[in-house]
DSSP file (Angstrom, degrees, kcal/mol; ACC not computed):
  #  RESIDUE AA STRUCTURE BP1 BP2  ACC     N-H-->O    O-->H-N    N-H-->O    O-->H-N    TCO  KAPPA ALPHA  PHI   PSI    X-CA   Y-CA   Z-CA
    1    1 A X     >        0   0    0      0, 0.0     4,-1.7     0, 0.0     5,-0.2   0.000 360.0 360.0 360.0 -58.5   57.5  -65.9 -105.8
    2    2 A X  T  4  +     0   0    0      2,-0.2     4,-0.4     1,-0.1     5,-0.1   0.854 360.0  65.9 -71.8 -18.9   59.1  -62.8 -104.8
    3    3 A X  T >> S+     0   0    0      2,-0.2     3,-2.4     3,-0.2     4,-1.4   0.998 102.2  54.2 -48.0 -76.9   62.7  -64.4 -106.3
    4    4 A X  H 3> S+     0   0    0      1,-0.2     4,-1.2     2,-0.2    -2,-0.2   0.864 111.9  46.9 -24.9 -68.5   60.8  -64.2 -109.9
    5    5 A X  H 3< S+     0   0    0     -4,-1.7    -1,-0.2     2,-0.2     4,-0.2   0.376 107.5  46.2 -85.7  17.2   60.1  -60.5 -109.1
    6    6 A X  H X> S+     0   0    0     -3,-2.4     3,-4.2    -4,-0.4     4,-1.2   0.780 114.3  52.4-101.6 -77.1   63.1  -59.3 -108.1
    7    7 A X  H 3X S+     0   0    0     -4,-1.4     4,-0.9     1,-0.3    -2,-0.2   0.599 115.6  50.4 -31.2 -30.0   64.7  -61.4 -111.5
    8    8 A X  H 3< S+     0   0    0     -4,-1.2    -1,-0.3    -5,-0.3    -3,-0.2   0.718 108.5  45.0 -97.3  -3.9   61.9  -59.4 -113.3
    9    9 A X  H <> S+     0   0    0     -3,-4.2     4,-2.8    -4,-0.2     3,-0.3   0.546 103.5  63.5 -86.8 -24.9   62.7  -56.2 -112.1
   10   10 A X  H  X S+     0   0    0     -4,-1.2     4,-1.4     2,-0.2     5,-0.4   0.988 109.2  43.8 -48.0 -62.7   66.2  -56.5 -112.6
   11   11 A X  H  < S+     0   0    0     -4,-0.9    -1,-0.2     2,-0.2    -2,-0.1   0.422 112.0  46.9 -41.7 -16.7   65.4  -56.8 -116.1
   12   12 A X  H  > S+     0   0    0     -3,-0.3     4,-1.0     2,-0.1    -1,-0.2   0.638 113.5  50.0-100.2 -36.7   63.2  -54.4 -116.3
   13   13 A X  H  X S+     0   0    0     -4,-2.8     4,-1.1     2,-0.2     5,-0.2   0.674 109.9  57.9 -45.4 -27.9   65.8  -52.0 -114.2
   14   14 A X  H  X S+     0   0    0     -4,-1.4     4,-1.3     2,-0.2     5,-0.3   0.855 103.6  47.5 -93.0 -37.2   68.3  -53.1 -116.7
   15   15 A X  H  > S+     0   0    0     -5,-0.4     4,-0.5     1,-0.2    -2,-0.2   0.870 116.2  42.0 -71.8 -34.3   66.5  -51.9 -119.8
   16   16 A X  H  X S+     0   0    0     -4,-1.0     4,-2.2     2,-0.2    -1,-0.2   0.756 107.7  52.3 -39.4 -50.8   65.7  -48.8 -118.6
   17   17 A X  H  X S+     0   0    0     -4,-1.1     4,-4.1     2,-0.3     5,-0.2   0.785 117.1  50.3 -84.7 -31.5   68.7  -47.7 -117.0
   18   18 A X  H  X S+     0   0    0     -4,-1.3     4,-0.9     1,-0.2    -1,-0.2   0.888 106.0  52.7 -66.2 -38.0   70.3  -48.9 -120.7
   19   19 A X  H  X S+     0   0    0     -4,-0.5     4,-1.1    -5,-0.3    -2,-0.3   0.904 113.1  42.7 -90.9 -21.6   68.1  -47.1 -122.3
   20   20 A X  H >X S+     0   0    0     -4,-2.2     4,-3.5     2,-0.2     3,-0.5   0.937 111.5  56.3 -18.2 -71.5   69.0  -43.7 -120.2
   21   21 A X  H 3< S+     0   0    0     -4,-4.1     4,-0.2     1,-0.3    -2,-0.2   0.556 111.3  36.4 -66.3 -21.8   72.2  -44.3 -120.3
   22   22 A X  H 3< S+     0   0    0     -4,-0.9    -1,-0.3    -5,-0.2    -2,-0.2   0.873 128.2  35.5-101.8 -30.3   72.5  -44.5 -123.9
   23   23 A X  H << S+     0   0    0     -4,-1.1    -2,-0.2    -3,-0.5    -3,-0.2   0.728 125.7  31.0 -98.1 -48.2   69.6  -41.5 -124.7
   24   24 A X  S  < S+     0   0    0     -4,-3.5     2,-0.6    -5,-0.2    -3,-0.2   0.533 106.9  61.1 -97.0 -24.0   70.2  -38.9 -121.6
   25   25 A X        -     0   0    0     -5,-0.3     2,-0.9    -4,-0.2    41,-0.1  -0.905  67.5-150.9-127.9 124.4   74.0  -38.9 -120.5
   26   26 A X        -     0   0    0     -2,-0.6     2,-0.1    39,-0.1    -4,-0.1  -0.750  14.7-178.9 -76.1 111.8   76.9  -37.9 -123.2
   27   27 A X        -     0   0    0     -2,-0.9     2,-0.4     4,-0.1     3,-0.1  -0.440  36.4 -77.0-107.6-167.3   79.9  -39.3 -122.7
   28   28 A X    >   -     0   0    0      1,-0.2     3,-2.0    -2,-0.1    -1,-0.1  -0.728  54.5 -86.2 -99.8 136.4   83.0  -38.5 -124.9
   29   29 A X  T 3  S+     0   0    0     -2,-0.4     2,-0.2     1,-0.2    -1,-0.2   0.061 121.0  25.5 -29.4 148.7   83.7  -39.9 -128.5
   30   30 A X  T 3  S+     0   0    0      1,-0.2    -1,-0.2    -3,-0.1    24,-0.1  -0.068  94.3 118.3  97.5 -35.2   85.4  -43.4 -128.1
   31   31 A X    <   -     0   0    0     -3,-2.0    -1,-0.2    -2,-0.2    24,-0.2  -0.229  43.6-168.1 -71.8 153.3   83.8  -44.1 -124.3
   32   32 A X  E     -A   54   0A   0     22,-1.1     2,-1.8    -3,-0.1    22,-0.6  -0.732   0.5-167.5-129.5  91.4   81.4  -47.3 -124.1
   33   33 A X  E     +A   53   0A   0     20,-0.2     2,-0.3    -2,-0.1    20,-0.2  -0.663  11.9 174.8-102.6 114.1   79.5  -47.6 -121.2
   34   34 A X  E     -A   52   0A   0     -2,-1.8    18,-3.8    18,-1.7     2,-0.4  -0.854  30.4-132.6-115.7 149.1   77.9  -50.6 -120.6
   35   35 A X  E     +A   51   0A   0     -2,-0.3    16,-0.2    16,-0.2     3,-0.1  -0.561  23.3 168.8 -93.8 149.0   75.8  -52.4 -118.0
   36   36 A X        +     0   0    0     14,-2.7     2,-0.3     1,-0.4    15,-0.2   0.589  69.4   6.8-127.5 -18.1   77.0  -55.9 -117.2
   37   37 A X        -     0   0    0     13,-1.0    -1,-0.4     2,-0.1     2,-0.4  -0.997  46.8-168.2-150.9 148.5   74.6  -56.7 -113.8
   38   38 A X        -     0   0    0     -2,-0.3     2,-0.4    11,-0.1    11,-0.2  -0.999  13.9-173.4-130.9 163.7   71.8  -54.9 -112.0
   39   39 A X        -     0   0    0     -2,-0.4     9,-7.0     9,-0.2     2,-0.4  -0.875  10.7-160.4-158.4 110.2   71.1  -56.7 -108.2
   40   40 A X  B     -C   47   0B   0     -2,-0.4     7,-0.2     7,-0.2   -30,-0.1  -0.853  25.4-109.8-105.2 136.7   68.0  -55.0 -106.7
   41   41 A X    >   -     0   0    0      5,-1.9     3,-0.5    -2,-0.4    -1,-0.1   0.043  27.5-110.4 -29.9 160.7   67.8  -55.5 -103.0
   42   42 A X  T 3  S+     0   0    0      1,-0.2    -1,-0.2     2,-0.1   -36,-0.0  -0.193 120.8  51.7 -97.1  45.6   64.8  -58.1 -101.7
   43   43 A X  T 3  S-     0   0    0      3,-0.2    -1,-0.2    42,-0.0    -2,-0.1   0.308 107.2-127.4-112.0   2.2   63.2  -55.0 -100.4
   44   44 A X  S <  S+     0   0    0     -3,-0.5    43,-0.4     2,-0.2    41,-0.2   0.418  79.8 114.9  72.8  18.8   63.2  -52.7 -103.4
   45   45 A X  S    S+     0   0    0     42,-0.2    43,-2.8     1,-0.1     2,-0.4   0.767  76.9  14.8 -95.5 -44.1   64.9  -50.2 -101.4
   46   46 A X  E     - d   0  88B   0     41,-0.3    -5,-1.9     2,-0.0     2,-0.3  -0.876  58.3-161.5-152.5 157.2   68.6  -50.1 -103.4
   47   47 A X  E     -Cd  40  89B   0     41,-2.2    43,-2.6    -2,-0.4     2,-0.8  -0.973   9.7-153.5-143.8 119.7   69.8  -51.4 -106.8
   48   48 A X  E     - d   0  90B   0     -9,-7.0     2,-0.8    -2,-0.3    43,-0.2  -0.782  10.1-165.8-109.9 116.8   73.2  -51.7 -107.4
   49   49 A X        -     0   0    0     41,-3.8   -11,-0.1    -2,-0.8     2,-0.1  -0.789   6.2-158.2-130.7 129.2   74.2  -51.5 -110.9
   50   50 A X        -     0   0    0     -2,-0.8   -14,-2.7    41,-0.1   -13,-1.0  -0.186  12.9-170.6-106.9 160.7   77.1  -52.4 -111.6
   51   51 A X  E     -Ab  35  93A   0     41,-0.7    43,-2.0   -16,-0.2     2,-0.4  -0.994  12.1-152.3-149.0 120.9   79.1  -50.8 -115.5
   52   52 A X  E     -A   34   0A   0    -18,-3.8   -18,-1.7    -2,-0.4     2,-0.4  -0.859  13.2-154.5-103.5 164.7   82.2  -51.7 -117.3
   53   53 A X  E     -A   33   0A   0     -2,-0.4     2,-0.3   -20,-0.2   -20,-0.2  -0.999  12.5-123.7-147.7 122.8   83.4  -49.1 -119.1
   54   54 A X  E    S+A   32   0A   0    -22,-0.6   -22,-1.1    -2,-0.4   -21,-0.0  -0.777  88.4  39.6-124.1 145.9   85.8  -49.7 -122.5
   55   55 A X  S >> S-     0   0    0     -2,-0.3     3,-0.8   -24,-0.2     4,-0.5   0.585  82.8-139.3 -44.7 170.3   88.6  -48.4 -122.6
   56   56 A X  G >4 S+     0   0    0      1,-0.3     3,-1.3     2,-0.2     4,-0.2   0.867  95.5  59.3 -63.2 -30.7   89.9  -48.8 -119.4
   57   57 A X  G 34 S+     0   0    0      1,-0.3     3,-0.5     2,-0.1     4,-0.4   0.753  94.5  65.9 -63.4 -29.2   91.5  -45.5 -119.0
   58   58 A X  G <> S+     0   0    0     -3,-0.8     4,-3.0     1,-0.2    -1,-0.3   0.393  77.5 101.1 -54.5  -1.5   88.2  -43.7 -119.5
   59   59 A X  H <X S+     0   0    0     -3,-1.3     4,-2.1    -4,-0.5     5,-0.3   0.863  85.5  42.9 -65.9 -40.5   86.8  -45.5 -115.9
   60   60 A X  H  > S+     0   0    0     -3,-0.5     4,-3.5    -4,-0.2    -1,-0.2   0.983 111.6  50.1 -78.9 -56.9   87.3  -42.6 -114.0
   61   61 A X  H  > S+     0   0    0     -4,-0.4     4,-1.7     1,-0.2    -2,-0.2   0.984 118.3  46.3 -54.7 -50.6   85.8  -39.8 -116.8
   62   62 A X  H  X S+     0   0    0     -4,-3.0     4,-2.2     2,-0.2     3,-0.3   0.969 112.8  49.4 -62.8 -41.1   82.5  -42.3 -117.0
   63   63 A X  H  X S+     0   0    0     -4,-2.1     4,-3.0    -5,-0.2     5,-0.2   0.954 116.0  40.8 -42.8 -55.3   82.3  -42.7 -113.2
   64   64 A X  H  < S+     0   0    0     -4,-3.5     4,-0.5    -5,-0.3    -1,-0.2   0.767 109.2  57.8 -64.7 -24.8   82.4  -39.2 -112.6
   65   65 A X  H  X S+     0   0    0     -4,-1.7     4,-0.6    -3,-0.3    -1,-0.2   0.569 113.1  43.7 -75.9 -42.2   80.1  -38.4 -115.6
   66   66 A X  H >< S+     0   0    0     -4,-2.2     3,-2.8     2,-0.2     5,-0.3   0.943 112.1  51.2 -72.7 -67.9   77.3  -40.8 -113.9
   67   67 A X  G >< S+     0   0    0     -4,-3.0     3,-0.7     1,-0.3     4,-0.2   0.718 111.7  46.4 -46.1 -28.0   77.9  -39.4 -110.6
   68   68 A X  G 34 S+     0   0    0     -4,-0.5    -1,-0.3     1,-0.2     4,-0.2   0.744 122.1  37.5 -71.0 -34.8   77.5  -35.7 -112.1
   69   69 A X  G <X S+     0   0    0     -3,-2.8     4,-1.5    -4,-0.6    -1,-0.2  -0.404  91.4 111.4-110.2  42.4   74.2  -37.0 -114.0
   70   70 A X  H <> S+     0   0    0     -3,-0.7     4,-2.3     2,-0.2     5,-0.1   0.721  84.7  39.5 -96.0 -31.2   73.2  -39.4 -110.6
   71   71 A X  H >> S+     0   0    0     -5,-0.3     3,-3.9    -4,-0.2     4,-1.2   0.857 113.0  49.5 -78.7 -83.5   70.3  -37.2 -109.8
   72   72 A X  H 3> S+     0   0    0      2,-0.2     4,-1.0     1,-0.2    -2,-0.2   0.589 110.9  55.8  -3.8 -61.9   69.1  -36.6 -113.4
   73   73 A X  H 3X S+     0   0    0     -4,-1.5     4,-2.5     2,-0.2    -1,-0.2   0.751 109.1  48.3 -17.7 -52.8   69.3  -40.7 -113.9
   74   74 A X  H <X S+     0   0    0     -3,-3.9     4,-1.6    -4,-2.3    -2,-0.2   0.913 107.9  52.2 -85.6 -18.2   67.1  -41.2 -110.9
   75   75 A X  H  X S+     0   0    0     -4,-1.2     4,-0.5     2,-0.2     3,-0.4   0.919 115.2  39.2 -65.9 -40.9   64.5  -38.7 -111.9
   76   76 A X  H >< S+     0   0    0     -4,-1.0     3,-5.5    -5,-0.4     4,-0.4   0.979 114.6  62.6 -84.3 -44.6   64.0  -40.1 -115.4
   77   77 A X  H 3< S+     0   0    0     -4,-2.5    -1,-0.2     1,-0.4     3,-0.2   0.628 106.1  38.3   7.4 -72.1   64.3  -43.4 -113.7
   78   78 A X  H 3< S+     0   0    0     -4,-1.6    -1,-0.4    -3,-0.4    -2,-0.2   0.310 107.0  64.7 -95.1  12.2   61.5  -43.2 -111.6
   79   79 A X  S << S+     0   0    0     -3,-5.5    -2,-0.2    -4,-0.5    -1,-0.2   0.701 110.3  40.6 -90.1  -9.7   59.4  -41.5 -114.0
   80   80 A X  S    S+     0   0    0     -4,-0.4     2,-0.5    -3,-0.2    -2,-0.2   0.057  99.1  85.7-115.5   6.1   59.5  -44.4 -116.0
   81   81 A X        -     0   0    0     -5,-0.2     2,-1.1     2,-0.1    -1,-0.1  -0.938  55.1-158.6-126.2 114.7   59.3  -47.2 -113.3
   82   82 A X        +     0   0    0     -2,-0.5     2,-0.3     2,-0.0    -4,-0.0  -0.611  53.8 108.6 -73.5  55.1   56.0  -48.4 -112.1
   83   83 A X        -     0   0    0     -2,-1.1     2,-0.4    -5,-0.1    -2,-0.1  -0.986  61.1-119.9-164.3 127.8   57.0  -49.9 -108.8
   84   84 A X  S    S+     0   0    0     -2,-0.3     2,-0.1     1,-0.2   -39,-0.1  -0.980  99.6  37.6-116.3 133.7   56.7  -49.1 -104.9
   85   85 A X  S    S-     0   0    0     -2,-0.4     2,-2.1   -41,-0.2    -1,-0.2   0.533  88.8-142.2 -73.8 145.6   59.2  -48.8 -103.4
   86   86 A X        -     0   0    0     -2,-0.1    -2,-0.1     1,-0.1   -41,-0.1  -0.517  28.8-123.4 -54.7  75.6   61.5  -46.7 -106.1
   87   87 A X        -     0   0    0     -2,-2.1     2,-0.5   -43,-0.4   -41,-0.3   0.113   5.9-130.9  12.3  99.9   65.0  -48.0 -105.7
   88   88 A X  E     -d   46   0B   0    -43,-2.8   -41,-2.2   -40,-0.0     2,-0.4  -0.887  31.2-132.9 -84.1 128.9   67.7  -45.8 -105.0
   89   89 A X  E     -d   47   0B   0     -2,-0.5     2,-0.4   -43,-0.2   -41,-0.2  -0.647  18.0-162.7 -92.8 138.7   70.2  -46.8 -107.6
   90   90 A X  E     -d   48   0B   0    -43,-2.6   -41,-3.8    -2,-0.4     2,-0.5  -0.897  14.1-144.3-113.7 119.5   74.0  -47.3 -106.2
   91   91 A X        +     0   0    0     -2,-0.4   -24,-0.1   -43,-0.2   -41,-0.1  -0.674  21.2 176.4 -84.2  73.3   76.7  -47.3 -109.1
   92   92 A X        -     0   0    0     -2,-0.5   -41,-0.7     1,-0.1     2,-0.5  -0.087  33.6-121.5-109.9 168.0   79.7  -49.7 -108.8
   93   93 A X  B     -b   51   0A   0    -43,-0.2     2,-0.6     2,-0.0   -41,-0.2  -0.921  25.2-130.6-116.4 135.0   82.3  -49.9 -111.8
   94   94 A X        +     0   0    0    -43,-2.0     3,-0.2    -2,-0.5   -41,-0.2  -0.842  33.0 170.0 -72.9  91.9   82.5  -53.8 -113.1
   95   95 A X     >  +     0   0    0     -2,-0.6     4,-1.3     1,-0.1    -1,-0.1  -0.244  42.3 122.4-122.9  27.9   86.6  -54.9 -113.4
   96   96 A X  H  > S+     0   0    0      2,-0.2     4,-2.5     1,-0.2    -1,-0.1   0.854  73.9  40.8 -61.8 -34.3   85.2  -58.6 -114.0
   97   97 A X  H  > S+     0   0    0      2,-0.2     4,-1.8    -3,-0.2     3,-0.5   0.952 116.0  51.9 -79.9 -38.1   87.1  -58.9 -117.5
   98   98 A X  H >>>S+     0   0    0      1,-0.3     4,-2.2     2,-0.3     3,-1.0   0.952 110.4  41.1 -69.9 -62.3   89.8  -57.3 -116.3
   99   99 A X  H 3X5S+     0   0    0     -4,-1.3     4,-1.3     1,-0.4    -1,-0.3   0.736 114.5  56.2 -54.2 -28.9   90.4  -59.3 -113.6
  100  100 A X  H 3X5S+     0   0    0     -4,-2.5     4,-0.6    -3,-0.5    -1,-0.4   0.507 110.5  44.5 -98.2 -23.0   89.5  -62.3 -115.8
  101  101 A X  H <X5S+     0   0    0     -4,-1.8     4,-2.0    -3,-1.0     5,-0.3   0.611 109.1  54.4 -70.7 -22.4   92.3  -61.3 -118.4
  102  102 A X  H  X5S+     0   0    0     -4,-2.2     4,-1.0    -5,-0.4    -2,-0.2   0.890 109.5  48.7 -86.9 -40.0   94.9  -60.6 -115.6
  103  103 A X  H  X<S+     0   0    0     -4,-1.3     4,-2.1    -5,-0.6     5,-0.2   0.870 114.8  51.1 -83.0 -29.2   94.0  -64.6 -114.1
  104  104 A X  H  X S+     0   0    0     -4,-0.6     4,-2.7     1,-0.2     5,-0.3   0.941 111.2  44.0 -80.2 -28.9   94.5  -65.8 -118.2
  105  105 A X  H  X S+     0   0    0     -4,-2.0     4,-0.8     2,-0.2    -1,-0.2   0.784 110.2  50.2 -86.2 -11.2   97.6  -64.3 -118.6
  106  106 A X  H  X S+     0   0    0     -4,-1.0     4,-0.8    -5,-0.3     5,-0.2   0.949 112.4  56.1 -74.4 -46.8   99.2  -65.4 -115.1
  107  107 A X  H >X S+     0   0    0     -4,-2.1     3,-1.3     2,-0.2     4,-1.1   0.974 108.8  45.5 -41.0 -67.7   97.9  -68.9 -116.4
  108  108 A X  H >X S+     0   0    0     -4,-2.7     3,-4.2     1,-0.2     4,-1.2   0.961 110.7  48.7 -54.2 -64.9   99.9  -68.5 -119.6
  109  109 A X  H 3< S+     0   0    0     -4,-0.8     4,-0.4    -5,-0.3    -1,-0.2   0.617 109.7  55.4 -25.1 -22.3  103.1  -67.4 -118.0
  110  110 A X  H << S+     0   0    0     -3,-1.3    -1,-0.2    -4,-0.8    -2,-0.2   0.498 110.2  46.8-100.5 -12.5  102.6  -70.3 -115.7
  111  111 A X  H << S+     0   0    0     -3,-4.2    -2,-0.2    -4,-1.1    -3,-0.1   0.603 112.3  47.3-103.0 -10.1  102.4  -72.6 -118.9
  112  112 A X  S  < S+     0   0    0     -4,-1.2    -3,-0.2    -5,-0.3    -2,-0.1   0.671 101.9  66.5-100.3 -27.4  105.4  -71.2 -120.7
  113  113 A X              0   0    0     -4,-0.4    -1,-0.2    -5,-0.3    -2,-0.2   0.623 360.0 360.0 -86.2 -14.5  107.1  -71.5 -117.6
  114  114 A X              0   0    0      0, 0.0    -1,-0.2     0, 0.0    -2,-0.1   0.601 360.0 360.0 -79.8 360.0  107.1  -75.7 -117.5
């Protein structure tokens, strides 16, 4: 039972936080920040949601750009989330594609090389 409501508060964390992100925070022509996971805690206590951010040399100006707007985020956050306890949200940067292009191209290099 409670596996189902953490899986339905992620989703419901994830739509929100999207729809913040996209309404409330500016970022600079050309940036994309998107959310790729949210994982809230089984005690509702912390959320970590995790953001790739396109192109990759922009990771640091968007990091810093949430962390500058971290407070601001959780207010609207929690004005808009109907749930005890309120989550404090934790913001980790998402390198899965990268990491997942860096393993296909060692794989090619490894095919080129027979």
């Amino acid at each position: 039972m409670m596996h189902n409501r953490i899986i339905q508060l992620n989703d419901l964390i994830r739509d929100l936080l999207g729809e913040i992100l996209t309404r409330e925070i500016s970022f600079k022509e050309g940036v994309i920040v998107t959310l790729t996971k949210v994982d809230t805690a089984r005690n509702l206590r912390v959320t970590h949601v995790f953001l790739s951010v396109f192109p990759a040399k922009d990771r640091d100006y968007a990091m810093k750009t949430i962390e500058h707007e971290r407070r601001n985020i959780q207010h609207l956050f929690h004005e808009r989330l109907a749930t005890r306890p309120l989550p404090t949200i934790i913001f980790e940067l998402d390198t899965t594609e990268e990491k997942a292009d860096e393993v296909e191209h060692l794989l090619q290099e490894i095919r080129k090389g027979r």
